[in-house]
C-alpha positions as CSV (number, residue, x, y, z in Angstrom):
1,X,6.5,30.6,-5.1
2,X,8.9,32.9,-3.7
3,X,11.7,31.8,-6.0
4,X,12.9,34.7,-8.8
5,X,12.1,33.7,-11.8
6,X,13.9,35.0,-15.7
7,X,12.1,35.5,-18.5
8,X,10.9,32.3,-20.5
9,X,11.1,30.3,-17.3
10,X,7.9,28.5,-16.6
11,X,6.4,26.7,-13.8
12,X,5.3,23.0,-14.7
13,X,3.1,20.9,-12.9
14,X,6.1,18.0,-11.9
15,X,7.2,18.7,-8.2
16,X,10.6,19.0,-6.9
17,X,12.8,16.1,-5.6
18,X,13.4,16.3,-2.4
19,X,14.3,14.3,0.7
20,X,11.4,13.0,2.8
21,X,10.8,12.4,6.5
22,X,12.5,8.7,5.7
23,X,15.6,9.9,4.7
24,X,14.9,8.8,0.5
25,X,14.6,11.2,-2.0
26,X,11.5,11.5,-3.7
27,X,11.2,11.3,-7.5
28,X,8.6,14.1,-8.9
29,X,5.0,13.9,-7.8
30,X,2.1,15.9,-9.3
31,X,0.9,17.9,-6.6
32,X,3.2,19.8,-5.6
33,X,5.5,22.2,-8.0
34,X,9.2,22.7,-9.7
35,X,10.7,25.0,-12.0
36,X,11.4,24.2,-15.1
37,X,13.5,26.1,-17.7
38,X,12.2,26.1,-21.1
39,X,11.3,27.7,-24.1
40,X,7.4,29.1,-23.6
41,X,6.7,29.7,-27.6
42,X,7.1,33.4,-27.5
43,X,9.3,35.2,-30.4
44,X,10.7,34.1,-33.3
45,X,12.4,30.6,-31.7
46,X,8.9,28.6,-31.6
47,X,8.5,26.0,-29.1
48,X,11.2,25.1,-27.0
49,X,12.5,21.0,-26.7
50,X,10.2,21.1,-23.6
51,X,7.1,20.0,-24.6
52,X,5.3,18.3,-21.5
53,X,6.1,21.6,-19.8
54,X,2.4,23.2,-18.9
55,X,3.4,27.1,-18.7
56,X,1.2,29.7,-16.6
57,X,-0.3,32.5,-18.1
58,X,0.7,34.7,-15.0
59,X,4.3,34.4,-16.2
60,X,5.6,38.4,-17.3
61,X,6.0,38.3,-21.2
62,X,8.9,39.3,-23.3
63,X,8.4,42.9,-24.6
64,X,6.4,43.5,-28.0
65,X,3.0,42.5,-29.1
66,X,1.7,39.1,-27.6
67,X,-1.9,38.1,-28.2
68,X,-3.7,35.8,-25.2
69,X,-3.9,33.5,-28.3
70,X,0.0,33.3,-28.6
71,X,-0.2,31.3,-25.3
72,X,-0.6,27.7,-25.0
73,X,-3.8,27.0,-22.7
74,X,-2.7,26.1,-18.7
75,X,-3.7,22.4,-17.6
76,X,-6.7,22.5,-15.1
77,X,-5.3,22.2,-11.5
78,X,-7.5,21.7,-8.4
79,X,-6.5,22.6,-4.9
80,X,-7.2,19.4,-2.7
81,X,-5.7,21.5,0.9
82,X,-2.7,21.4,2.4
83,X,-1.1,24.1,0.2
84,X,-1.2,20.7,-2.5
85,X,-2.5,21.0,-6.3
86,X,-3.7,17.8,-8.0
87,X,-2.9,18.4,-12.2
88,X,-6.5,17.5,-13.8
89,X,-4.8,14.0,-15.1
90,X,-3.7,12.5,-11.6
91,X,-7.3,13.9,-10.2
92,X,-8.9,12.0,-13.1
93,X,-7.4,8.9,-12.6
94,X,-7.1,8.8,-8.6
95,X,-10.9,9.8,-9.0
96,X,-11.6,6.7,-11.4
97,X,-9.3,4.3,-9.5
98,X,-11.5,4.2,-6.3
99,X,-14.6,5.2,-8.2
100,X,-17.1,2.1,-6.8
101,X,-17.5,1.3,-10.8
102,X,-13.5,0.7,-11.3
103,X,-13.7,-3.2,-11.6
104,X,-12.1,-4.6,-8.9
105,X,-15.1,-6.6,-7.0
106,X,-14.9,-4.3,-3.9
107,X,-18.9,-4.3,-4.3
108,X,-19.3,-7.7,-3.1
109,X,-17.4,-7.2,0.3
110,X,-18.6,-5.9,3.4
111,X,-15.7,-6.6,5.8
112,X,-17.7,-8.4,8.4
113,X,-20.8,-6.1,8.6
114,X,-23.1,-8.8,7.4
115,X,-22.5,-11.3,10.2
116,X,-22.5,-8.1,12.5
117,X,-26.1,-7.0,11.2
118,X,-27.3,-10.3,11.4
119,X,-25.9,-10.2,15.4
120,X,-27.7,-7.0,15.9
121,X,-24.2,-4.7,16.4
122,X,-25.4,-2.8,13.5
123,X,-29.4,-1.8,13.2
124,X,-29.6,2.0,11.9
125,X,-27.6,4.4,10.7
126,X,-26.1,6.2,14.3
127,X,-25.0,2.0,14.7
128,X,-23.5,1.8,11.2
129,X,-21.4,4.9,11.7
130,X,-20.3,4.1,14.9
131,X,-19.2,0.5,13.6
132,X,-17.3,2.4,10.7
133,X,-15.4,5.2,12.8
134,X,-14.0,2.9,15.2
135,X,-12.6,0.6,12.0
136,X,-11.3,3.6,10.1
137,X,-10.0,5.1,13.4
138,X,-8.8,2.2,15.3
139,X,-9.1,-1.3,12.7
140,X,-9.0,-2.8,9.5
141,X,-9.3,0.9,7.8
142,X,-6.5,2.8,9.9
143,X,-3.9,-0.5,9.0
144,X,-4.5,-0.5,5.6
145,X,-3.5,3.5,5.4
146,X,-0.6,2.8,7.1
147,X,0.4,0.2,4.9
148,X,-0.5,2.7,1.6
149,X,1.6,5.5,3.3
150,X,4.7,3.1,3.6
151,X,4.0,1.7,0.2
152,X,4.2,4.8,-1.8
153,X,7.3,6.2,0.1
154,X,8.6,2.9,-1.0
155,X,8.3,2.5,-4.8
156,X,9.1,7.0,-4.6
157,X,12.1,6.0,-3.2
158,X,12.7,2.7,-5.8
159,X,13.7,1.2,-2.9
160,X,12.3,-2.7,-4.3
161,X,13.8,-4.6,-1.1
162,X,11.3,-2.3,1.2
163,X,8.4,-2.4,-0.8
164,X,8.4,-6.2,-1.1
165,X,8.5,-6.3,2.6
166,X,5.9,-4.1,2.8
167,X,3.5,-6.2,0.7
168,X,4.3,-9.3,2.6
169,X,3.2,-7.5,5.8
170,X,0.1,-6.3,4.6
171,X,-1.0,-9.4,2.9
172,X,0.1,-11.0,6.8
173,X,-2.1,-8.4,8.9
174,X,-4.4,-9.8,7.2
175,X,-7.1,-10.7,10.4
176,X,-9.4,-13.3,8.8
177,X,-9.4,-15.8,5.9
178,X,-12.4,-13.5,4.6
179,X,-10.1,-11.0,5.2
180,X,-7.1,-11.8,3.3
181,X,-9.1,-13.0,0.4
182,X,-11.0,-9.5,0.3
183,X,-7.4,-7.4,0.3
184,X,-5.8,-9.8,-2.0
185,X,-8.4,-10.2,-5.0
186,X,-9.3,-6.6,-4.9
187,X,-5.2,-5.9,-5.0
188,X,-4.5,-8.5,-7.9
189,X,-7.5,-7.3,-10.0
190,X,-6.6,-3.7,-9.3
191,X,-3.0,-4.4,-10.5
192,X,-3.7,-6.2,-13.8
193,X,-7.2,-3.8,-14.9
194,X,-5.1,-0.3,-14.0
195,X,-1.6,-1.8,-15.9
196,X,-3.8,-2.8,-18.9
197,X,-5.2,0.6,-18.8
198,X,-3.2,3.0,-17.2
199,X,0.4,1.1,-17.4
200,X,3.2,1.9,-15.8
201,X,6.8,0.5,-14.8
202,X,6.1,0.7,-11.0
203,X,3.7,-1.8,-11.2
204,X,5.8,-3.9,-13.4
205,X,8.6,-3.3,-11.0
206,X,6.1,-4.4,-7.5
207,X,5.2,-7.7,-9.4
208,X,9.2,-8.5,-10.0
209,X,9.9,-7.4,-6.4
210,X,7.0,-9.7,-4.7
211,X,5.0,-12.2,-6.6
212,X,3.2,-13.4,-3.1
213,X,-0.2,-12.2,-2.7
214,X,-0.2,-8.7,-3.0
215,X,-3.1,-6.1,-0.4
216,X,-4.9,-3.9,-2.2
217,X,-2.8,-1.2,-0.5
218,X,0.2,-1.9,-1.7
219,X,-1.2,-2.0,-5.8
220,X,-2.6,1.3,-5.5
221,X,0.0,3.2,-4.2
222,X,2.2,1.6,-6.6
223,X,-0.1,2.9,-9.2
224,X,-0.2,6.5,-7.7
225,X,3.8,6.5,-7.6
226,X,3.8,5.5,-11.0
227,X,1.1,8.1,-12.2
228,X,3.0,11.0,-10.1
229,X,0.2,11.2,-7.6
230,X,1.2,12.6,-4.3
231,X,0.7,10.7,-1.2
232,X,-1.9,13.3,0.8
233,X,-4.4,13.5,-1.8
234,X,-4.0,9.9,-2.7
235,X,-4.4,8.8,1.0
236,X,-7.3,10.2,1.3
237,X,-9.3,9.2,-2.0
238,X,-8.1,5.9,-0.4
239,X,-9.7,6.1,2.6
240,X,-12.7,7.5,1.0
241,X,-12.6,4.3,-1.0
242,X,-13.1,1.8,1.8
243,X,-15.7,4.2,3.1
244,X,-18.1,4.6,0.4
245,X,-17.9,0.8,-0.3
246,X,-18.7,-0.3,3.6
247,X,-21.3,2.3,3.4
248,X,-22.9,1.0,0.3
249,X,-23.1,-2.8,2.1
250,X,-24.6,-1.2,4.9
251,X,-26.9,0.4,3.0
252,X,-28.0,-2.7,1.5
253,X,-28.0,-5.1,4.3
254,X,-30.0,-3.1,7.3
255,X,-31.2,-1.7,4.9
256,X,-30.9,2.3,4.7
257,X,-32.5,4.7,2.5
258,X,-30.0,6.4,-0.2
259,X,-30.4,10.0,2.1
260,X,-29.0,7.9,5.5
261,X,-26.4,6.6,3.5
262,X,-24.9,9.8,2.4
263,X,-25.7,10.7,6.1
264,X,-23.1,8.2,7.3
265,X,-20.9,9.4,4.9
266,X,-20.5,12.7,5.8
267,X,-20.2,12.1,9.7
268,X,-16.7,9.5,8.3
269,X,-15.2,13.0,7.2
270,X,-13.8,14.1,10.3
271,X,-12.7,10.2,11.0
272,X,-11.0,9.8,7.6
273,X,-8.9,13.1,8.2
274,X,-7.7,12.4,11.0
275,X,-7.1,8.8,10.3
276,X,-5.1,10.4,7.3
277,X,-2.9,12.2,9.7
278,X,-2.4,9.4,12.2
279,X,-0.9,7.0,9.4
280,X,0.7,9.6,7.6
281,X,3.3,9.2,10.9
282,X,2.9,5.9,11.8
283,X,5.7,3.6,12.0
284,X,5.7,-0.2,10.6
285,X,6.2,-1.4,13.6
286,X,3.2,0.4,15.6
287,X,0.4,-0.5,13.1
288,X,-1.7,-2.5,14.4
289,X,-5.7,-2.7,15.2
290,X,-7.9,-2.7,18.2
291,X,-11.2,-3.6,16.7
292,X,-11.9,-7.0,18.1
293,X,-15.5,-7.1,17.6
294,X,-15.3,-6.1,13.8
295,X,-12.4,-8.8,13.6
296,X,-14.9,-11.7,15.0
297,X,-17.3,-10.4,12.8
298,X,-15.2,-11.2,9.8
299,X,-14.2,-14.2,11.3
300,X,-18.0,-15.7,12.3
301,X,-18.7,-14.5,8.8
302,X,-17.1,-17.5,7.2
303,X,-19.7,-19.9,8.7
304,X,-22.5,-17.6,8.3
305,X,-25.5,-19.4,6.8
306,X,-27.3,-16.8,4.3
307,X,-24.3,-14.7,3.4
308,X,-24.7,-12.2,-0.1
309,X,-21.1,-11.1,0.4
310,X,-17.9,-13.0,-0.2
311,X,-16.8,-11.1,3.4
């Protein structure tokens, strides 16, 4: 960490506030790292008044006798790149959050690729990837990580007046009726399950700040802020999202076998990342999309005769 550290000082798994790229200061993420000053448990004083810290077992110990059993067990971190460590907590919930089984009816969309199977744009799986990496790259996919990265710097910040501006514009780029009602429902039941469950104040704070129809976006980096999950890793679960669930309608409607799926799955990695970086430094004002033939789609979809998704 490069910082010098005294004796019975401990590292804890809260990050440090600082100020971003957007001028606001950020409250304390998990994922990245601060010091904390507290009592470890060693000697005769007991536990200190610190009692969320998490203390490392690398710290150097105070002389005398101390048995590994003196030491309070270290909270399971993973390394998700980037220099960037997710506690075990925030990887559990970001990991059940856009887990296809997290209730939020994202199963019965396929943003358009029904209408564009039936048409013939989509046949294999070479077609279904293509049609995918141009909408995470270039459509529906890249505006909506735009949107989450503004989002979360928002409700960081506790700047209100931004974020409901932000979820007005995202519920407004909204290309289709299909389209708004997919980004809308999956938002609203994503807000209400994870506060039931998981609750926090940010989310109580989004709904006072905007009661329009809130993008699915905008609810889940609420819920990250609120959870102390850092924007990287929670970008790209996000994206990963949206691509395992338009993989899984693809799969169904050409259909592909469970092995092709997976297939397409793994050539979206390079497209996610870099989508990832592209909307990490995007500006409201530039997001946009360029993916006309996936927004007919979505469009054409509404008067589709035999339709098994909603989208």
């Amino acid at each position: 960490m490069g910082t010098a550290m005294a004796r019975g000082t401990a590292v804890v798994d809260a990050p440090r506030t600082n100020e971003g790229r957007d001028g606001c200061v950020h409250p304390p993420l998990q994922g990245e790292g601060r010091i904390a000053e507290g009592n470890p448990g060693w000697g005769e004083g007991g536990a200190g008044d610190d009692s969320d810290a998490v203390f490392v077992e690398t710290l150097s110990p105070p002389p005398g006798p101390l048995m590994r059993a003196d030491l309070p067990p270290a909270e399971p971190r993973y390394s998700v790149g980037g220099g960037v460590d997710l506690p075990s907590p925030a990887l559990y919930r970001l990991m059940t959050w856009m887990s296809p089984a997290y209730p939020v009816g994202a199963f019965s969309y396929s943003g358009g690729l029904e209408w564009a199977v039936e048409a013939g744009d989509i046949r294999d799986a070479q077609s279904l990837t293509g049609w995918l990496t141009a909408m995470i790259r270039y459509g529906g996919a890249f505006c909506d990580a735009a949107i989450f990265c503004h989002a979360h710097r928002a409700a960081a910040c506790g700047d209100d007046h931004a974020l409901a501006a932000i979820a007005e514009l995202a519920a407004a780029l909204a290309g289709s009726k299909e389209r708004f009602l997919e980004t809308t429902a999956q938002g609203h039941a994503f807000r209400q399950i994870t506060q039931a469950a998981w609750t926090t104040p940010v989310l109580d704070r989004l709904v006072a700040a905007w009661d329009g129809p809130l993008a699915y976006p905008v609810a889940v980096a609420a819920a990250c802020v609120g959870h102390g999950i850092a924007l990287v890793p929670a970008l790209h679960a996000f994206l990963h999202g949206l691509a395992s669930n338009l993989v899984s309608a693809g799969v169904r409607l050409i259909p592909l076998g469970q092995t092709d799926g997976q297939h397409v799955l793994a050539a979206l990695e390079a497209p996610i990342a870099q989508t990832a970086q592209r909307a990490l430094a995007t500006a409201l004002d530039d997001i946009g999309s360029a993916t006309l033939r996936a927004d007919i789609a979505g469009m054409r979809h509404e008067t589709q005769y035999t339709r098994l998704f909603r989208s």
